[in-house]
N, C-alpha and C positions, 0 to 999 in steps of 0.2 A: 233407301235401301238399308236392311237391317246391320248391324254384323255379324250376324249368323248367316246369313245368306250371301254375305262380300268372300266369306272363309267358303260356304260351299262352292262357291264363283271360281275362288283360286286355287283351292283342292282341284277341282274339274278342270282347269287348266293344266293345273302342274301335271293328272295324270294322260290327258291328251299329249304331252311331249314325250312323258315318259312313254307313252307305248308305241309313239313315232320311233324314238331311240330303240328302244327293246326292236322292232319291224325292222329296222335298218341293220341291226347286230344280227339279229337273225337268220337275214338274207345273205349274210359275208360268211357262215357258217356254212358248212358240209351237214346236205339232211340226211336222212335215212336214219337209220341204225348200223352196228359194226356186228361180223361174224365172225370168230375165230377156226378154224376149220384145219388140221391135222393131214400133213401129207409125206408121208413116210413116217419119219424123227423128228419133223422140226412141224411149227406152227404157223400158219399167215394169215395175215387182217383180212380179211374184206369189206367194202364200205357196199352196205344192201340198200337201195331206194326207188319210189315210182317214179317213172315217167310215161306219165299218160295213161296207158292201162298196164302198161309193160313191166315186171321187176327188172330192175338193173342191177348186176353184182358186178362191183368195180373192185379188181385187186388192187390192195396198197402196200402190202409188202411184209416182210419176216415180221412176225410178233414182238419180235424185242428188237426192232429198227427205228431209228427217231422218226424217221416218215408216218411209223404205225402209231408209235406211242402222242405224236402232235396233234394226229385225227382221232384218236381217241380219247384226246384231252378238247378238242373243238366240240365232238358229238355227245361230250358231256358237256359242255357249255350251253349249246343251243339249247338241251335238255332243257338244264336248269331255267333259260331264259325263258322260254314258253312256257313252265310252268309259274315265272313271274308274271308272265304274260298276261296267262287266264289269272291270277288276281287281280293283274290291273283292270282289264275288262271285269272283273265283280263288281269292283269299285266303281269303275265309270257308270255301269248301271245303275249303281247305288245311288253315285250324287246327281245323274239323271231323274230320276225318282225324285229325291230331295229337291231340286229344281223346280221340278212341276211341282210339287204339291205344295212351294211357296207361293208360287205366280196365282194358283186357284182362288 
């Protein structure tokens, strides 16, 4: 085995854990998106998401409450992680490619 080909081995490892991790972070996360939505004077979150065919709009509370401000620090999180996400699956691709086209 070369070592070019032992480094694509562990690359492709390392990012199979990583996207276990990133799937399991993800899952502990609140999905949807958040709406901010105006009633009277004051502001309140709502946390918007599918289930099954159905939208779901879950109140979470006054816009400047820590309940709203903690779910709208989690739903930018997940954001962010899934868009790690789809890199790591680029990659995996990648060195799947790279794999076979050694073995040939």
């Amino acid at each position: 085995m070369s070592i070019i080909q032992s480094v694509i081995i562990e690359e492709f490892e390392r990012l199979k854990r990583l996207k276990n991790n990133y799937n399991k972070e993800i899952e502990a996360l609140p999905r949807g998106a958040v709406s901010k939505r105006k009633r009277g004077a004051r502001f309140y979150l709502y946390l918007i998401y599918r289930s099954d065919k159905k939208v779901v709009t879950k109140y979470v509370g006054n816009w400047e409450s820590e309940k709203a401000k903690a779910v709208l620090k989690q739903v930018r999180q997940r954001q962010e992680l899934e868009q790690k996400l789809k890199q790591v699956n680029r990659d995996l691709a990648e060195t799947e490619r790279a794999l076979r086209a050694k073995q040939v």
